[in-house]
C-alpha positions as a Python dict, from the first residue, in 0.01 Angstrom:
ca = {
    (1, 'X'): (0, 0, 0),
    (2, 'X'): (241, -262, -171),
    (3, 'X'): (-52, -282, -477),
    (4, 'X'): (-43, 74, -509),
    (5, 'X'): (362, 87, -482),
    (6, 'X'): (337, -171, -751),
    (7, 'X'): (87, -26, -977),
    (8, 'X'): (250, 336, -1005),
    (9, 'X'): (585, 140, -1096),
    (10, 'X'): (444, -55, -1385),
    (11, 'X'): (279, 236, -1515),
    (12, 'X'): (576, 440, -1483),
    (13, 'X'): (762, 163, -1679),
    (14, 'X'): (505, 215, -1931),
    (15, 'X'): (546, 541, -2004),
    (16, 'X'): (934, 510, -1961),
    (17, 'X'): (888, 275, -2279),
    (18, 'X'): (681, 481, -2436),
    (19, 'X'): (911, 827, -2392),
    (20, 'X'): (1233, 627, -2525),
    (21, 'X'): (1104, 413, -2791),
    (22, 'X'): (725, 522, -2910),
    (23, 'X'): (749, 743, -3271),
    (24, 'X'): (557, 1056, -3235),
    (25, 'X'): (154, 962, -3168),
    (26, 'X'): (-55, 1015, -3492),
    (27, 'X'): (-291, 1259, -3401),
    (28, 'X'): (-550, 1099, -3678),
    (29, 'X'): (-588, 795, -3474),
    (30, 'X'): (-584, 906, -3111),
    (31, 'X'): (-635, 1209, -2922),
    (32, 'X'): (-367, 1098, -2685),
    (33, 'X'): (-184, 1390, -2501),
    (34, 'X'): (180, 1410, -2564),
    (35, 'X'): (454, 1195, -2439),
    (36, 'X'): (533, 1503, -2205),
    (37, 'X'): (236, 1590, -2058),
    (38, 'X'): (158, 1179, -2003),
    (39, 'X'): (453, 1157, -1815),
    (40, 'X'): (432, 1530, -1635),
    (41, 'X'): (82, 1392, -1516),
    (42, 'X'): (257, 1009, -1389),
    (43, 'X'): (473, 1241, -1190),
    (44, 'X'): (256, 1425, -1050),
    (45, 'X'): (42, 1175, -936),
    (46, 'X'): (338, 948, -811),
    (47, 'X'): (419, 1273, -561),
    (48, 'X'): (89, 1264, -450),
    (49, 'X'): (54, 923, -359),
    (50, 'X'): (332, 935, -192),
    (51, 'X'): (247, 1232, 25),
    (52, 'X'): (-49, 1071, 122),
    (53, 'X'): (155, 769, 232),
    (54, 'X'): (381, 943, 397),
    (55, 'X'): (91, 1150, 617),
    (56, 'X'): (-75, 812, 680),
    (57, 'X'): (239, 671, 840),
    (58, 'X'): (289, 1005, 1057),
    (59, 'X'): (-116, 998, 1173),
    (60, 'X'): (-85, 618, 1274),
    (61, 'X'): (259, 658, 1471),
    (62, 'X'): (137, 923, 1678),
    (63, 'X'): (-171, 725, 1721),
    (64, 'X'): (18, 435, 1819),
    (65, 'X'): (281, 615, 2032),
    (66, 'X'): (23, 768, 2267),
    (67, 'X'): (-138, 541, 2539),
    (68, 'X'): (-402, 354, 2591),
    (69, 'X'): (-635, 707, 2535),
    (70, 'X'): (-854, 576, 2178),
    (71, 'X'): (-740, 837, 1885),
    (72, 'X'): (-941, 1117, 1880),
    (73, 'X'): (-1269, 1126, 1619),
    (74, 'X'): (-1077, 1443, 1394),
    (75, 'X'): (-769, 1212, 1320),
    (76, 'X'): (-992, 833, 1271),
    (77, 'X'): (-1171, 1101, 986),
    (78, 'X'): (-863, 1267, 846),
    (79, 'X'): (-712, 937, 820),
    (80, 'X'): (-977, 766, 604),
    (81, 'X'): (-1028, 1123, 379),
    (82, 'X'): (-662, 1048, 290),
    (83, 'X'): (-696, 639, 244),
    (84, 'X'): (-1052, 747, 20),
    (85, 'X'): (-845, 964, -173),
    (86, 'X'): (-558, 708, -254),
    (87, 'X'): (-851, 500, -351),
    (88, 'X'): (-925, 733, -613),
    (89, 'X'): (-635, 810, -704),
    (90, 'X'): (-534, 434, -748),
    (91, 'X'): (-810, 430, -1009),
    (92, 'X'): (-658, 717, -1211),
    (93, 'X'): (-337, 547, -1221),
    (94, 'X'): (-504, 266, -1345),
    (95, 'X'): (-699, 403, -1606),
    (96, 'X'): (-347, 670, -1740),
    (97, 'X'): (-174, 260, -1753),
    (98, 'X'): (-492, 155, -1946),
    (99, 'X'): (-406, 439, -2198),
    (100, 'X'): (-71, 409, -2213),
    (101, 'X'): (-62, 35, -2279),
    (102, 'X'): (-342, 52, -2547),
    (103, 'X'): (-124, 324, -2709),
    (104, 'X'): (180, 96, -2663),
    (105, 'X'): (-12, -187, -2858),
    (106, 'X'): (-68, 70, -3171),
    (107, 'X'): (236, 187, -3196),
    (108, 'X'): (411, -231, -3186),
    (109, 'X'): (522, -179, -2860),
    (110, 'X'): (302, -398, -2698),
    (111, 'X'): (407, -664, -2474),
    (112, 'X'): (559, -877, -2784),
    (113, 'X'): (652, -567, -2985),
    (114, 'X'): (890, -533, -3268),
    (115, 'X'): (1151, -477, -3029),
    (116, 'X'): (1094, -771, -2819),
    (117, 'X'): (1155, -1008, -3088),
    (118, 'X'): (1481, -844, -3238),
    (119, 'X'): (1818, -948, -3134),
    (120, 'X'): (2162, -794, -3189),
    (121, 'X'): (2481, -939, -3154),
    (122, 'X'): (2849, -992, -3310),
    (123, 'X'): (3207, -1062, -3292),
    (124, 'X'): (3550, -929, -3397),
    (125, 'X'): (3920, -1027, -3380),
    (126, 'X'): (4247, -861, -3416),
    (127, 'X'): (4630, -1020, -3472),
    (128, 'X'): (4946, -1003, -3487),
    (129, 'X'): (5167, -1201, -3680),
    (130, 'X'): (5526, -1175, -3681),
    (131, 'X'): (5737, -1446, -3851),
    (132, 'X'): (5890, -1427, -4251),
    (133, 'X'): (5658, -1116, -4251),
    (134, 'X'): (5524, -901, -3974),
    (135, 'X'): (5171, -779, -3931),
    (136, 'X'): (4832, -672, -3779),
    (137, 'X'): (4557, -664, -3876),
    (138, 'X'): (4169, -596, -3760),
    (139, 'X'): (4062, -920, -3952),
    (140, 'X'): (3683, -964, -3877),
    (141, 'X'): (3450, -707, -3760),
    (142, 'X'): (3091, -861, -3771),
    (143, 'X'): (2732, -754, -3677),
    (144, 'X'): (2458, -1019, -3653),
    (145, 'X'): (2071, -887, -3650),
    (146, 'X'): (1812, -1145, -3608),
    (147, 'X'): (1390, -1094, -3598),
    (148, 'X'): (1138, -1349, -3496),
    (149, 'X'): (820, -1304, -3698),
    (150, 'X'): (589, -1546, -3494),
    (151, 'X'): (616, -1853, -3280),
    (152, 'X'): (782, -2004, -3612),
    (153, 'X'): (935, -1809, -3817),
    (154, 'X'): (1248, -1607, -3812),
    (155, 'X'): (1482, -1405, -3981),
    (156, 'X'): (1920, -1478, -3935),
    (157, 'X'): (2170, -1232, -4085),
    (158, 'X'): (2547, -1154, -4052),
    (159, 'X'): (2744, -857, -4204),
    (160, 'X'): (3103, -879, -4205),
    (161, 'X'): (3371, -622, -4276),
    (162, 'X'): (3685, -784, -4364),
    (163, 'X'): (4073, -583, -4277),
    (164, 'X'): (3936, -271, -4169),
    (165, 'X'): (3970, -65, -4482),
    (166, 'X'): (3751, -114, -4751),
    (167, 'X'): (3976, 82, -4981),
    (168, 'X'): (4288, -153, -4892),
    (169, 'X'): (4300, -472, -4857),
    (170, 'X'): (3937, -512, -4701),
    (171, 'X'): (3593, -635, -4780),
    (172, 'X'): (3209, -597, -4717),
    (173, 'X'): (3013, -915, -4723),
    (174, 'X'): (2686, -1050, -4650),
    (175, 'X'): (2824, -1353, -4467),
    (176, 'X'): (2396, -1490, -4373),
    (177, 'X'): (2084, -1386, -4462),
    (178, 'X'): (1806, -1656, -4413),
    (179, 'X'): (1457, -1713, -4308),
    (180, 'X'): (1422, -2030, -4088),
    (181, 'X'): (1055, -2158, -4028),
    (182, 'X'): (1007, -2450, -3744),
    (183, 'X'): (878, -2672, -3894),
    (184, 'X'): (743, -2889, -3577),
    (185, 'X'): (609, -2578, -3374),
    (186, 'X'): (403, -2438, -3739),
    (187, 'X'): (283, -2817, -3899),
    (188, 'X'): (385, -3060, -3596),
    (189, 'X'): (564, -3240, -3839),
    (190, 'X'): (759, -3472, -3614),
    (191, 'X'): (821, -3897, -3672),
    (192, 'X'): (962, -3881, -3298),
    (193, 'X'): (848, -3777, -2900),
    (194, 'X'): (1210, -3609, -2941),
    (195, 'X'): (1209, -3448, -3336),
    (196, 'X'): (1236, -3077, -3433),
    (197, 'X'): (1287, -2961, -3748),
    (198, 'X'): (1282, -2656, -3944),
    (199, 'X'): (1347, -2488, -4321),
    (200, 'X'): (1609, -2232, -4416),
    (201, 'X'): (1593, -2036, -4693),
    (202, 'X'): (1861, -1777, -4821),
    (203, 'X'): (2230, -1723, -4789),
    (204, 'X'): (2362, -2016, -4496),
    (205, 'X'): (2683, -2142, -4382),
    (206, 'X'): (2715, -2456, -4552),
    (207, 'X'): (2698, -2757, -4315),
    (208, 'X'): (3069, -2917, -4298),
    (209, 'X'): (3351, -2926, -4037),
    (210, 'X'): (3363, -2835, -3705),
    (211, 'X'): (3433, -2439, -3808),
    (212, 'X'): (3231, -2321, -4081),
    (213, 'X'): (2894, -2276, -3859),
    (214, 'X'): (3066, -2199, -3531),
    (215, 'X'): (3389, -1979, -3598),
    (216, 'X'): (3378, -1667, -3352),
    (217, 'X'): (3684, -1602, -3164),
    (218, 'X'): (3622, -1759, -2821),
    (219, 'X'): (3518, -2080, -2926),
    (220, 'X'): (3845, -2206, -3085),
    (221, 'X'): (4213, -2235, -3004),
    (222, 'X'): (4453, -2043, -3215),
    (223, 'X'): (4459, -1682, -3347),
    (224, 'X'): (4437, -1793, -3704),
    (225, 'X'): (4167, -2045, -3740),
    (226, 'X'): (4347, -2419, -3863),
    (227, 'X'): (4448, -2456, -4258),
    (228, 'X'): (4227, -2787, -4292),
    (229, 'X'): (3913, -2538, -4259),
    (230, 'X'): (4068, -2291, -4438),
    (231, 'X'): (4211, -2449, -4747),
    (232, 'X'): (3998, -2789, -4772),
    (233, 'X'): (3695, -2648, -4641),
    (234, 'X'): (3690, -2333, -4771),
    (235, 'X'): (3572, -2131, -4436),
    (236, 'X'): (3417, -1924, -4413),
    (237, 'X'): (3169, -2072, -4695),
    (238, 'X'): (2844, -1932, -4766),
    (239, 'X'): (2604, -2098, -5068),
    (240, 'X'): (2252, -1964, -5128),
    (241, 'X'): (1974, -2229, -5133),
    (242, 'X'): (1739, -2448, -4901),
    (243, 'X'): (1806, -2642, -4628),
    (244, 'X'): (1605, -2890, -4410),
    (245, 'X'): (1747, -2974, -4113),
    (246, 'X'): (1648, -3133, -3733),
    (247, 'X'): (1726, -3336, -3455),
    (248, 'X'): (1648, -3689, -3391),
    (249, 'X'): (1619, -4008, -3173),
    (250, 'X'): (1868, -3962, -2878),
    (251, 'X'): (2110, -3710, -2977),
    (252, 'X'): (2121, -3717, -3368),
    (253, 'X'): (2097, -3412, -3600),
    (254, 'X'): (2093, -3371, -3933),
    (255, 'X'): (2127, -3144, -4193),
    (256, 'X'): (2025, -3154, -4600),
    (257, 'X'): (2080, -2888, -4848),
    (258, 'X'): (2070, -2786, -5185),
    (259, 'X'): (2225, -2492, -5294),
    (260, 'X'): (2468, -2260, -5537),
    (261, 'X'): (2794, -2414, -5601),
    (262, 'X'): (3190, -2324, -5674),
    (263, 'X'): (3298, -2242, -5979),
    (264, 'X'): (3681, -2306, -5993),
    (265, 'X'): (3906, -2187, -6275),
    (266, 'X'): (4205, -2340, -6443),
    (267, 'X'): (4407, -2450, -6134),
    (268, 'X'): (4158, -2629, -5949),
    (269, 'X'): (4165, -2418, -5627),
    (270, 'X'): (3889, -2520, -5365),
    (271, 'X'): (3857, -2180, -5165),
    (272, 'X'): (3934, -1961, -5551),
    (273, 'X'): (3611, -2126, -5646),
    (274, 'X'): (3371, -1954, -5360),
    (275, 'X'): (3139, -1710, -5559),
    (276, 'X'): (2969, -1555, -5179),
    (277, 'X'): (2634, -1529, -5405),
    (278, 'X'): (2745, -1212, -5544),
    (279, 'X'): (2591, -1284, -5940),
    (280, 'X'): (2689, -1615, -5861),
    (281, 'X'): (2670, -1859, -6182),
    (282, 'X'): (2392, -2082, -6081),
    (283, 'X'): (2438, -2346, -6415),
    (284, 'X'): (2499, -2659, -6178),
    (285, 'X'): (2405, -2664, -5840),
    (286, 'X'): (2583, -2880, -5525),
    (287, 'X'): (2397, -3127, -5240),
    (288, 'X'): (2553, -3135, -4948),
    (289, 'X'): (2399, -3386, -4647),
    (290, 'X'): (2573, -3405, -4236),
    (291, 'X'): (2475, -3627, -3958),
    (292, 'X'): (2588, -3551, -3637),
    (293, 'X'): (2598, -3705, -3280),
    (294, 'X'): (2586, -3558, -2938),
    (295, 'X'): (2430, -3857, -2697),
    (296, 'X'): (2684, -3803, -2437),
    (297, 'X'): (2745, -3422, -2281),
    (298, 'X'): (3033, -3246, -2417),
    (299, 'X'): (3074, -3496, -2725),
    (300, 'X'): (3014, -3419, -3091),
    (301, 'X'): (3031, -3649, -3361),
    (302, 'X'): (3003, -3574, -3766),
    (303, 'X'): (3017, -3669, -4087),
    (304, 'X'): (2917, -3481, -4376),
    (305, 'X'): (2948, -3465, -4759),
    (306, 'X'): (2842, -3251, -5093),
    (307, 'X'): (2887, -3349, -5394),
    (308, 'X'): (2833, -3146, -5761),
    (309, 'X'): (2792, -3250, -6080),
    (310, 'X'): (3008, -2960, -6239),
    (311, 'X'): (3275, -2750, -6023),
    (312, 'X'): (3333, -2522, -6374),
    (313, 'X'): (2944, -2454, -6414),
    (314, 'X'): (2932, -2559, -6749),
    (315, 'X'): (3260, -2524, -6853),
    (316, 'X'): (3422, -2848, -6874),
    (317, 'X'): (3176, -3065, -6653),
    (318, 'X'): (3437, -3200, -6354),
    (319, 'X'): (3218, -3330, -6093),
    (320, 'X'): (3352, -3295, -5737),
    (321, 'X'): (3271, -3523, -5395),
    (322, 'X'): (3408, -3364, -5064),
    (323, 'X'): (3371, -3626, -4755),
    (324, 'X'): (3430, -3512, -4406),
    (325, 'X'): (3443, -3660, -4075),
    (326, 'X'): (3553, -3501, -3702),
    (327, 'X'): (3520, -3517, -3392),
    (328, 'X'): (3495, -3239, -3124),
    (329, 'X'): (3501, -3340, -2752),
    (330, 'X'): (3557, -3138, -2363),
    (331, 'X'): (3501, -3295, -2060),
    (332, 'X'): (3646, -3218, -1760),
    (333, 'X'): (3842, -2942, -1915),
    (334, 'X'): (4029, -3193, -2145),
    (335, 'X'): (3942, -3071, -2523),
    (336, 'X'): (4040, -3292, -2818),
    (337, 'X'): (3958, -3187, -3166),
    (338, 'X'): (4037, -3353, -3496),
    (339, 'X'): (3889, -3367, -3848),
    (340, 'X'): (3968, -3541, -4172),
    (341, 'X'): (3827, -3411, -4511),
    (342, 'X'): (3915, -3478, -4858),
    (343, 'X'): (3817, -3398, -5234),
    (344, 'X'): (3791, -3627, -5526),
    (345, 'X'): (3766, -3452, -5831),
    (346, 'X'): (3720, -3599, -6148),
    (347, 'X'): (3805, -3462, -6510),
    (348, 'X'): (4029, -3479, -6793),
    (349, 'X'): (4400, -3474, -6825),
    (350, 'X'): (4511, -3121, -6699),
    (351, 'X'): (4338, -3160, -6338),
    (352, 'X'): (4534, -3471, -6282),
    (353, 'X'): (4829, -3314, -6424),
    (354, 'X'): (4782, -3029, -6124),
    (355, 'X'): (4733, -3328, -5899),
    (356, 'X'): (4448, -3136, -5817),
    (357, 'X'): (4188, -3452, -5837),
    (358, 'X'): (4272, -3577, -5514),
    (359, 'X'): (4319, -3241, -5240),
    (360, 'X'): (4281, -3374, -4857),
    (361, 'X'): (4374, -3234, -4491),
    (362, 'X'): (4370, -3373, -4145),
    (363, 'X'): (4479, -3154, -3813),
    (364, 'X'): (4430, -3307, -3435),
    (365, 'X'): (4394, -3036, -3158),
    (366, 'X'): (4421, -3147, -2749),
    (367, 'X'): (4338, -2911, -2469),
    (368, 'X'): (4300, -2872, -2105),
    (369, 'X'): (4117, -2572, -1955),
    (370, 'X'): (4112, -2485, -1599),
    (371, 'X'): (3954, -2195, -1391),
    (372, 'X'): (4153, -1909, -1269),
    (373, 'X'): (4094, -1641, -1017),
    (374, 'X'): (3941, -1410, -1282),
    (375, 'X'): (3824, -1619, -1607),
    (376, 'X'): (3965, -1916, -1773),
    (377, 'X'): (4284, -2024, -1874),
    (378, 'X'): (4339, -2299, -2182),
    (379, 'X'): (4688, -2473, -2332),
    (380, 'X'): (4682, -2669, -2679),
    (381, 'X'): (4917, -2807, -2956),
    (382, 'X'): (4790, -2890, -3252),
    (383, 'X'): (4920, -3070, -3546),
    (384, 'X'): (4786, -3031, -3925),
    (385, 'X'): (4834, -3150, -4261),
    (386, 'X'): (4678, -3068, -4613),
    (387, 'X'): (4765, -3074, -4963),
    (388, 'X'): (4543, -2946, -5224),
    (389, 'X'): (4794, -3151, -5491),
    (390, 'X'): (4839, -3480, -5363),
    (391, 'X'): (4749, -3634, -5707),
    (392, 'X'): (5115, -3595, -5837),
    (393, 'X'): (5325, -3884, -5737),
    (394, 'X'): (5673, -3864, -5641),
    (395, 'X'): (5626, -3469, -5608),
    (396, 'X'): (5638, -3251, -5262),
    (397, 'X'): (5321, -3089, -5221),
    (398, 'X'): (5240, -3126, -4884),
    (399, 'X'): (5197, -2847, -4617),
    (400, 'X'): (5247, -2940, -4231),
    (401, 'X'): (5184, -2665, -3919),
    (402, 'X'): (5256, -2757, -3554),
    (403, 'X'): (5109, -2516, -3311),
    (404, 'X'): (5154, -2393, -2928),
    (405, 'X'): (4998, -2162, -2750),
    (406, 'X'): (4695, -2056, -2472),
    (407, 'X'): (4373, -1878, -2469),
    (408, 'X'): (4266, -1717, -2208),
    (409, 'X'): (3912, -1595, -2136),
    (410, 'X'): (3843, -1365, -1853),
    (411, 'X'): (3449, -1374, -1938),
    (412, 'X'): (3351, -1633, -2176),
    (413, 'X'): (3275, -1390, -2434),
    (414, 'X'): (3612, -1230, -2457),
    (415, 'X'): (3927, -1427, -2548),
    (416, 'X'): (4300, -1338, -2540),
    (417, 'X'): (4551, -1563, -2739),
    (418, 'X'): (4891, -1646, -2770),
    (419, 'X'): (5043, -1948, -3009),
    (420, 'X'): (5390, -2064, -3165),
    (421, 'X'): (5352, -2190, -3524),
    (422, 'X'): (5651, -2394, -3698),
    (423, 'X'): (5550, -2417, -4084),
    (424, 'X'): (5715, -2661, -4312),
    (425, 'X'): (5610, -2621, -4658),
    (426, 'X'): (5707, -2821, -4977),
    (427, 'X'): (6038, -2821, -5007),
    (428, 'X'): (6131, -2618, -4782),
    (429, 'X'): (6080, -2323, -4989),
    (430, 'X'): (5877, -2120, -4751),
    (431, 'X'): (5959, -2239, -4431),
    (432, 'X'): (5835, -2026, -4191),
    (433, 'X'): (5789, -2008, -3734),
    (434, 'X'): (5531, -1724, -3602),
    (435, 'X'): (5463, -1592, -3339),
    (436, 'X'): (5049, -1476, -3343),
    (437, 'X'): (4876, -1261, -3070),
    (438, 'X'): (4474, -1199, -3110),
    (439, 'X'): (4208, -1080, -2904),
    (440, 'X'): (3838, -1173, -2987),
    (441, 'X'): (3488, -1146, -2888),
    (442, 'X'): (3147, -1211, -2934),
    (443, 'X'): (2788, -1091, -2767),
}
C-alpha cells in the first residue's frame, strides 16, 4: 500500500506542475488530452484506489475480529478481486505519470526545467532623515533575476529604481547584468586541490571596499551607507568589462578586471565621473586588481587597486591610481569594520589648484550583536573622515561624521535602524546632527 500511496502522490505532483506552469500542449506534436481531462482522470483514479483501500481494511478487520473460525472462501476471493484490481490500477497510474513526465520534458519542465534553474530575489530600504533638512524617502527598490544555463554557466542581473518617482527626483538603472562561466567545473582549470575560478562578462560591481559588492540593507550598520564608500569609492559603481576572478591556497581570493572607466569633468569629482554604461565613452579604459583573505571564520582581509591611464577619456590625459585597504571582522558578536582608500591623480596645474590630485577617506565601525527573544539586536559608533581636496595646503577641506545608533533584525533578512549623526564640515559652514530611521530587506 505505502508504494501505491506514494506513486499516486508523485503523479499527482506531476500534473499539479503541469496545470500551473505547462503553456497550452501543441497539438502538432502530441495527441495528449488536455490539462483538464489529465487531471479529471488522476482524480478519478486516486478515489478509486482509495475505495479499494478502504474496503480492504474493512474485509480484513472483520476477518480478524471474528475467532478462531478461518474466513469464509466468498470474502478470501472478494479480497484478492479487489488487491488484483489495485494491481491494475497501479499500472495505469504508472503509465498516466509516464505521460505526464514525458510531456513535462517537452514543454522544459522536466526535472531541471527552465524554472528550476531561475532565481528571484531583491532588496529595498526606506529613511528618514531629519536634521538641517527633513525627509523620507523610498531610496532603493531593487529586483535581482538570475538563470543558470548548465553546470557552468550563468546569467546575474539587478534592476534598481532609485526615489520612487521616476518623474521626480528618481531613477531606473541596470545596476548588473553579467554572464559568469566556472571556469574549474567547464575546463578544470585549477593550479590548486583548493582553486575555483570563473569569467564574468557584462555590467559588474567593480571589486573595491567592503560595500560596493555587498550593500543590501541588513548587512551594514547605519541607515545611510558611510561617506568613505560613497564619496571615495563611488558606491554603488558599476563598469562594463571582463573579469577573472577565484579563490586560492587557504583562504585567498582574488579578483582582476578590465573594464569602462570615469570620465570626470572640470572639478575633478570621483562619484560625477560614473558613466553606469549608459553610451559610456569607452576612449581609455581602467584595471582594477583585489586580493582578499578569509583563513580564519568571520575575518576578511583586502586590498585592492585600479588604476587608468586617462580619467577625461581623451580630454586632457590625467591618469588616476585609487589604493584601498580594509578590514571587516565578527566574532562572537563583536563587529569591527574599517577601511582606508585614497586617489592620486596626476595632471596639470588646475587639478592641483582644486587640490583635487590627492582625495582620500578613512571611517572605523565597532559592533556588538546579541540575540533577543525575537531576532537580533546590534549597537555601533562609527567614526569617518574624507576629503576629496586635500591637495590644498593650509585650506579646510575636510569632512568628519561620528555616528550612533542600533540595528535590529527580527529575521536576518529584515532590518530596522536607528542612528545619531554629528557632521562637522569645513569650516563649519554646514554643520549639521541627524537623526535617520530606515527599514530594509532583502530575499
Amino acid at each position: 500500500m505505502p508504494a501505491t500511496r506514494t506513486l499516486v502522490m508523485r503523479t499527482l505532483t506531476l500534473a499539479v506542475m503541469m496545470t500551473l506552469a505547462t503553456p497550452a500542449w501543441s497539438q502538432d506534436s502530441t495527441n495528449l488530452p488536455s490539462r483538464e481531462a489529465m487531471w479529471q482522470m488522476l482524480q478519478a483514479q486516486q478515489e478509486q484506489l482509495e475505495a479499494m483501500q478502504a474496503r480492504i481494511e474493512q474485509l480484513q478487520n472483520q476477518t480478524h475480529s471474528a475467532s478462531a473460525t478461518a474466513p469464509a472462501a466468498a470474502e478470501v476471493a472478494r479480497i484478492e478481486q479487489i488487491e488484483a484490481r489495485l494491481a491494475q490500477n497501479e499500472e495505469r497510474i504508472e503509465a498516466t505519470g509516464g505521460v505526464v513526465e514525458t510531456a513535462l520534458s517537452d514543454a522544459g519542465l522536466g526535472s531541471d526545467g527552465w524554472w528550476q534553474r531561475t532565481t528571484l530575489g531583491g532588496y529595498g530600504e526606506m529613511h528618514y532623515n531629519g536634521g538641517n533638512s527633513d525627509e523620507i524617502d523610498f531610496h532603493r527598490f531593487v529586483l535581482f533575476a538570475g538563470h543558470r544555463f548548465n553546470d557552468w554557466l550563468r546569467l546575474q542581473s539587478e534592476l534598481e529604481v532609485e526615489h520612487a518617482d521616476t518623474e521626480k527626483n528618481g531613477a531606473v538603472e541596470l545596476e548588473q547584468a553579467f554572464l559568469e562561466a566556472d571556469l574549474t567545473s567547464a575546463f578544470g582549470w585549477r593550479l590548486g586541490e583548493n582553486d575555483r575560478h570563473s569569467l564574468r562578462a557584462g555590467v559588474f560591481l567593480v571589486p573595491v571596499g567592503i560595500l560596493n559588492e555587498t550593500h543590501e540593507p541588513p548587512t551594514f550598520f547605519g541607515v545611510e551607507r558611510n561617506r568613505i564608500e560613497n564619496q571615495i569609492i563611488p558606491t554603488t559603481w558599476r563598469e562594463g568589462g571582463v573579469a577573472l576572478n577565484g579563490t586560492f591556497g587557504q583562504g585567498f581570493s582574488y579578483d582582476l578586471a578590465t573594464h569602462s572607466g570615469l570620465q570626470v569633468d572640470s572639478n575633478f569629482a570621483i562619484r560625477g565621473g560614473r558613466k553606469s554604461v549608459s553610451e559610456a565613452p569607452a576612449e581609455d579604459v581602467a584595471y582594477t586588481g583585489r586580493l582578499k583573505w578569509k583563513g580564519i571564520p568571520g575575518v576578511e582581509l583586502g586590498v585592492s587597486g585600479q588604476y587608468q591611464q586617462d580619467v577625461t577619456q581623451g580630454a586632457r590625459g590625467i591618469d588616476a591610481t585609487l589604493l584601498e585597504a580594509h578590514a571587516d571582522i565578527l566574532r562572537n558578536g563583536f563587529g569591527l569594520r574599517a577601511l582606508y582608500a585614497h586617489w592620486d591623480i596626476e595632471g596639470a596645474a588646475d587639478v592641483k589648484a582644486l587640490g583635487r590630485d590627492s582625495q582620500y577617506g578613512w571611517y572605523v565601525e565597532p559592533s556588538y550583536r546579541f540575540a533577543v527573544a525575537t531576532g537580533t539586536l546590534g549597537f555601533f559608533g562609527r567614526h569617518e573622515r574624507w576629503d576629496t581636496q586635500s591637495g590644498l595646503k593650509g585650506v579646510d577641506t575636510r569632512f568628519d561624521v561620528t555616528s550612533f545608533g542600533f540595528n535590529y533584525w527580527p529575521v536576518p533578512e529584515v532590518v530596522f535602524k536607528l542612528d545619531y549623526q554629528f557632521e562637522s564640515t569645513p569650516n563649519g559652514v554646514q554643520d549639521d546632527d541627524r537623526l535617520n530611521l530606515g527599514i530594509g530587506y532583502q530575499f
